[in-house]
Wavefront OBJ file of the C-alpha trace (Angstrom):
o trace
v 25.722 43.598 -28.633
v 24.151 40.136 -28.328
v 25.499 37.027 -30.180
v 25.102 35.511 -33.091
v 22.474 33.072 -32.081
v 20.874 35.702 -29.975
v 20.702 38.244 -33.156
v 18.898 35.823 -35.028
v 15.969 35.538 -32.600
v 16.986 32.571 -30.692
v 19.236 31.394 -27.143
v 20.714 28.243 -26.991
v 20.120 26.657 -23.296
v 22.422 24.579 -21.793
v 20.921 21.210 -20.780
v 19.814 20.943 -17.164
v 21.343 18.328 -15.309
v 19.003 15.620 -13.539
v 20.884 14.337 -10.720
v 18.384 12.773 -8.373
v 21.308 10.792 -6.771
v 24.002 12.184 -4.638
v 22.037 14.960 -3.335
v 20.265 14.990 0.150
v 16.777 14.627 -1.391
v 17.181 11.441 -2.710
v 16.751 10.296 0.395
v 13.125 11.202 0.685
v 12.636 8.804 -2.256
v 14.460 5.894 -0.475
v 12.647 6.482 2.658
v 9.128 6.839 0.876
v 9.665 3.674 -1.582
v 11.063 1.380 1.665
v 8.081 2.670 3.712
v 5.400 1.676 0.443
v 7.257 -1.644 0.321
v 6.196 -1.955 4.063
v 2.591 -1.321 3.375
v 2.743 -3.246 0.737
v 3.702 -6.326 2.977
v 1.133 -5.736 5.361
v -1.758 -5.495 2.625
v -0.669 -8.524 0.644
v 0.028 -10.759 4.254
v -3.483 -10.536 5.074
v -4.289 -13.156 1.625
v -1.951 -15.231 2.948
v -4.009 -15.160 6.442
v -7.728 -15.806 4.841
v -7.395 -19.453 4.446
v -6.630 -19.666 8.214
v -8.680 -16.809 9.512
v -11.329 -19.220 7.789
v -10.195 -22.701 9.237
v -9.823 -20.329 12.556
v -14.095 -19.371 12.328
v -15.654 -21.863 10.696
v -15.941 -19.585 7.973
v -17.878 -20.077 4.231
v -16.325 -19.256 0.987
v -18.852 -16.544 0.891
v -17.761 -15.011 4.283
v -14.235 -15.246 3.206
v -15.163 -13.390 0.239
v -16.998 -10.508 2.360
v -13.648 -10.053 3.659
v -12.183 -8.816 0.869
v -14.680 -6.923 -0.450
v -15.088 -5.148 3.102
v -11.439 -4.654 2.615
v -11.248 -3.398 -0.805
v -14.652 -1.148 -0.224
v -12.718 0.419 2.378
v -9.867 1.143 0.523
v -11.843 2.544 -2.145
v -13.997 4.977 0.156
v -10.997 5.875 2.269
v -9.247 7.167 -1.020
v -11.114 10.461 -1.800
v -11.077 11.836 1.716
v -7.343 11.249 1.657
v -6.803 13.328 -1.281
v -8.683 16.143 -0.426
v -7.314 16.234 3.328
v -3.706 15.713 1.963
v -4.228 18.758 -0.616
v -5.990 21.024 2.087
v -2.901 20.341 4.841
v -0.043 20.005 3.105
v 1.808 20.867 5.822
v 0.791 17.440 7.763
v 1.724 14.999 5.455
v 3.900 13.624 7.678
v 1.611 12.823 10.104
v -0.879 11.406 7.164
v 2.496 8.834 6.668
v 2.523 8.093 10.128
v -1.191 7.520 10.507
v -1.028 5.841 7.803
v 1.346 3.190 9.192
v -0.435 3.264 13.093
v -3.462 2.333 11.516
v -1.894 -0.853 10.236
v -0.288 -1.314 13.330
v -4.029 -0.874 15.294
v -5.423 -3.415 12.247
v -3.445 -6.117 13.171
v -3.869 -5.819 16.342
v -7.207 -6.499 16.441
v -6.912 -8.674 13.990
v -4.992 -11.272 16.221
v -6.731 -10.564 19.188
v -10.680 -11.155 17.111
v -12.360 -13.962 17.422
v -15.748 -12.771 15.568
v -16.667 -12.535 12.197
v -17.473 -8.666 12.368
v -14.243 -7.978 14.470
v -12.538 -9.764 11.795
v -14.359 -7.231 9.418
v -13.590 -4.365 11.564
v -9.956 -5.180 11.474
v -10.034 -5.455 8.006
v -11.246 -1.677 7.487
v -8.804 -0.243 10.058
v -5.628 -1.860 7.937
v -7.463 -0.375 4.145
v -8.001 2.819 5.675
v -4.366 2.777 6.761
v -2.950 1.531 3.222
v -5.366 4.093 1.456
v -4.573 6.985 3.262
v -0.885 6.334 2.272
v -0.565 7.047 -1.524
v -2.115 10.538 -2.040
v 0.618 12.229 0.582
v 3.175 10.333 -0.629
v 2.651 11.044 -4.437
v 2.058 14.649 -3.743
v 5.304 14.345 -1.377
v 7.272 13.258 -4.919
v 5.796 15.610 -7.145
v 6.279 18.744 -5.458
v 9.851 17.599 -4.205
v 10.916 16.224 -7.943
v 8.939 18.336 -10.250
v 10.826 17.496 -13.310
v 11.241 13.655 -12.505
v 8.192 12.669 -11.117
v 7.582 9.829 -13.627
v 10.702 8.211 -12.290
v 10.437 8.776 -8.965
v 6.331 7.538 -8.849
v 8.315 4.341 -10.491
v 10.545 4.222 -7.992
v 8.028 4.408 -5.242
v 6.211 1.901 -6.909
v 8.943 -0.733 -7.440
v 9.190 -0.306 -2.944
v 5.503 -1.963 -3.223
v 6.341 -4.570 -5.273
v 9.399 -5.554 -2.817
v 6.995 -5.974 -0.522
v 3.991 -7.916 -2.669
v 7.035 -10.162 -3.421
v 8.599 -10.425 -0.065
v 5.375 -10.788 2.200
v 4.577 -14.103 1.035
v 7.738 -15.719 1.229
v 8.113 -14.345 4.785
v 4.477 -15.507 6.072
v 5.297 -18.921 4.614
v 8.141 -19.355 6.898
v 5.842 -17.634 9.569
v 3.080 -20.090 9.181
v 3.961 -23.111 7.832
v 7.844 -23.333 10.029
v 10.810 -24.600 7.852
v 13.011 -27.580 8.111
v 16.593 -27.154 6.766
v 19.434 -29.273 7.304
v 18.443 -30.730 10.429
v 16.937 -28.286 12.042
v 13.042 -28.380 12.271
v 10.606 -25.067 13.600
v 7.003 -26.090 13.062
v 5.563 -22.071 12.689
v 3.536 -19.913 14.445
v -0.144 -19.429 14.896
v -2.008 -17.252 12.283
v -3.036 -14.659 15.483
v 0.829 -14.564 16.433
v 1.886 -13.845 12.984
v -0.774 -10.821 12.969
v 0.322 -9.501 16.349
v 4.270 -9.598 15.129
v 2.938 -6.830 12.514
v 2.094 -4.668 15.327
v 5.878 -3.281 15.682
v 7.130 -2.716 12.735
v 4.918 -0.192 11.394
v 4.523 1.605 14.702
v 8.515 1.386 14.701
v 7.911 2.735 10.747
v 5.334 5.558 12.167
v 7.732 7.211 14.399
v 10.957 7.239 12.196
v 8.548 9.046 9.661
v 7.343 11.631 12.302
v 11.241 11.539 13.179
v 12.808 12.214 9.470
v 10.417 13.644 7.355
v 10.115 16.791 6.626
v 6.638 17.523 4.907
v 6.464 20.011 2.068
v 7.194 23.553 2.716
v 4.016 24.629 0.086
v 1.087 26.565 2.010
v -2.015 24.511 2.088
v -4.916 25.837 -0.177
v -5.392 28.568 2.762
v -9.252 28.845 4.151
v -11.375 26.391 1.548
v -14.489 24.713 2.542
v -15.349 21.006 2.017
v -17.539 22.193 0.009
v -16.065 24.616 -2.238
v -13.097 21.953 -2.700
v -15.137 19.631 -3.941
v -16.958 22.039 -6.013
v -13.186 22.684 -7.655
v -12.870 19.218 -8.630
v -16.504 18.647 -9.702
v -15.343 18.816 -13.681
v -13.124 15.701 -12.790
v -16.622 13.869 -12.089
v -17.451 14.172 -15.755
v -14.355 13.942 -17.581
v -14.969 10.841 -19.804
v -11.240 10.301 -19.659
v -10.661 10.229 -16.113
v -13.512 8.151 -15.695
v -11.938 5.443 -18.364
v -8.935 5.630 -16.179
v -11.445 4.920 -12.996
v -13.331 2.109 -14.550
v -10.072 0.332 -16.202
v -8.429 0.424 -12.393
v -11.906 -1.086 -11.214
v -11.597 -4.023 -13.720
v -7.833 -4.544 -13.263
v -8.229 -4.476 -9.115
v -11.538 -6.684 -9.742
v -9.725 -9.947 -11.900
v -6.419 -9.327 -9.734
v -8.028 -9.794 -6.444
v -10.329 -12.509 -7.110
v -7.494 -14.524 -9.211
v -5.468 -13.802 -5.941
v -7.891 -15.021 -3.563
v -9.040 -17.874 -5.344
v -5.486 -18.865 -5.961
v -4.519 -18.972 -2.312
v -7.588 -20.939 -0.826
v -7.494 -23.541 -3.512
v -3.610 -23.847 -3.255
v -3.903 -24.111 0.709
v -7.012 -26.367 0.472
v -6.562 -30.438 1.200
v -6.677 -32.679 -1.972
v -9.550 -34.063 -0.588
v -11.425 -30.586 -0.486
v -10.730 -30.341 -4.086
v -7.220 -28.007 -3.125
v -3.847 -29.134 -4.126
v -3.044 -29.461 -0.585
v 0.028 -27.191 -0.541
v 2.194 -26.323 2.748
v 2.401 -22.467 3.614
v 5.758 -22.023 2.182
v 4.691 -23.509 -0.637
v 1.974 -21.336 -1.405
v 3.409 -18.333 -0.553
v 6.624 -18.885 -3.101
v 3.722 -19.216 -5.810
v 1.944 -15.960 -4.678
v 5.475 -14.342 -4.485
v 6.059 -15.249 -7.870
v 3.069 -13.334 -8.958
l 1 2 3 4 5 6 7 8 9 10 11 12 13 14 15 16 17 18 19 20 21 22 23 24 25 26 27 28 29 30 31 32 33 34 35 36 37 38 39 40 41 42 43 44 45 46 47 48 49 50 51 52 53 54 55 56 57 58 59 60 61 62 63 64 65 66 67 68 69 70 71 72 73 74 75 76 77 78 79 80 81 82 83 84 85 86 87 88 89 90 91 92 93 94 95 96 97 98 99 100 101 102 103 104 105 106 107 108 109 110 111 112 113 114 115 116 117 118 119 120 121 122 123 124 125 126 127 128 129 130 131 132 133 134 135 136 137 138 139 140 141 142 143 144 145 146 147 148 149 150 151 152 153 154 155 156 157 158 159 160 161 162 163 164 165 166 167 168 169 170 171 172 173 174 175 176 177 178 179 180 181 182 183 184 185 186 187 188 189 190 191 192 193 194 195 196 197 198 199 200 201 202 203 204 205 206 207 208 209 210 211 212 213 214 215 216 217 218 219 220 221 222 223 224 225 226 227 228 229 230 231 232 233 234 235 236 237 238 239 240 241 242 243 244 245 246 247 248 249 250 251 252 253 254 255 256 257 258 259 260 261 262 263 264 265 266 267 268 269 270 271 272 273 274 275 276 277 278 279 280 281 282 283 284 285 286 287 288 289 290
């Protein structure tokens, strides 16, 4: 014979515990949110290069400008493929991760080696596809490993990237600009040696990734067409909601870069160029304090 509670139509659950910490899988969040905060430092060094790259070239406002929108364009296109291929093979989202971080590491590379305009631009795409092809593995790494958490651990994931939008600046202002502290004096490197010096860590971040994680043990979608994927996802193309959510991100990505951008060249800028003339250091502290 049942109880009480049970008799009168109803069971009394005991509360589930959430312990995230203390168990072995709260290491994939670690690992993850460290690795974002590395992208992160990677995508947000590259403002602190433009008003050098431009010195470096010759290059107009305009042409600095094409930079970024070359960059963000490829960002943007990169992000679509990335969450279909990451849904179709789960089973490879480690070596998304990884390929993720060797294309920043290839980026770089020819970004301190260039000495053209379009190589520059080139460049450019190689490190967005890299930082693009990043999130959609990771998230889907986070939801299917913390089901019941996933709002927390997306935050936690997300607080990595800020350590690194806040970091980055502060470190390429040393970089650039040198220091002098109590004496001792280091004028800085060159902006093409500070972009080669971003070669190894992420190829040093690739293989720990390909090293220690584990992708998901869920099948992939099994034997789908391009084509009859995208025809799945076709109502998402309409939804009047998700496109609100699309066209919000657009505007918020749209002031924040230019405000960014604009910030850093007239910040770095002589007085006499209309710029407030500020050393490296200086400017990144302000950016970091964004």
């Amino acid at each position: 014979m049942g109880s009480t509670n049970e008799r009168q139509g109803f069971v009394i659950k005991k509360p589930r515990k959430v312990n995230i910490g203390g168990n072995r899988k709260f290491r994939l969040v670690v690992g993850l949110s460290t690795a974002h905060g590395v992208k992160h430092f990677y995508q947000q060094a590259l403002i602190l290069l433009l008003p050098h790259i431009r010195d470096s070239l010759a290059l107009s406002d305009v042409a600095v400008g094409g930079i970024v929108a070359v960059r963000a364009i490829a960002m943007g296109v990169m992000n679509v493929p990335a969450g279909a291929i990451t849904d179709m093979f789960r089973r490879r989202v480690a070596l998304m991760l990884a390929v993720s971080m060797a294309c920043l590491s290839l980026g770089y590379f020819v970004l301190g080696i260039g000495n053209q305009y379009l190589i520059i631009l080139v460049a450019v795409t190689i490190t967005a596809a890299g930082t693009s092809l990043w999130h959609a593995p990771a998230f889907s790494s986070l939801a299917s490993r913390y089901p019941d958490q996933k709002a927390f651990v997306f935050a936690l994931h997300r607080s990595g990237g800020s350590v690194g939008d806040t970091v980055a600046p502060l470190v390429l202002g040393v970089l650039l600009g040198g220091i002098s502290f109590w004496g001792l004096a280091w004028g800085g490197l060159s902006w093409r040696a500070v972009a080669l010096l971003h070669v190894g860590p992420s190829v040093l971040t690739a293989i720990t990734i390909m090293v220690m994680f584990k992708s998901p043990e869920s099948a992939p979608l099994g034997k789908i067409t391009l084509e009859q994927y995208f025809a799945s996802v076709r109502p998402l193309l309409v939804n009047t909601k998700v496109i609100s959510m699309v066209l919000l991100s657009g505007l918020r990505g749209m002031a924040h870069q230019s405000l960014l951008v604009f910030l850093v060249i007239y910040m770095k800028d002589p007085l006499h160029d209309g710029g407030l003339g500020y050393s490296d250091f200086t400017v990144g502290y302000h950016v970091a304090l964004l």
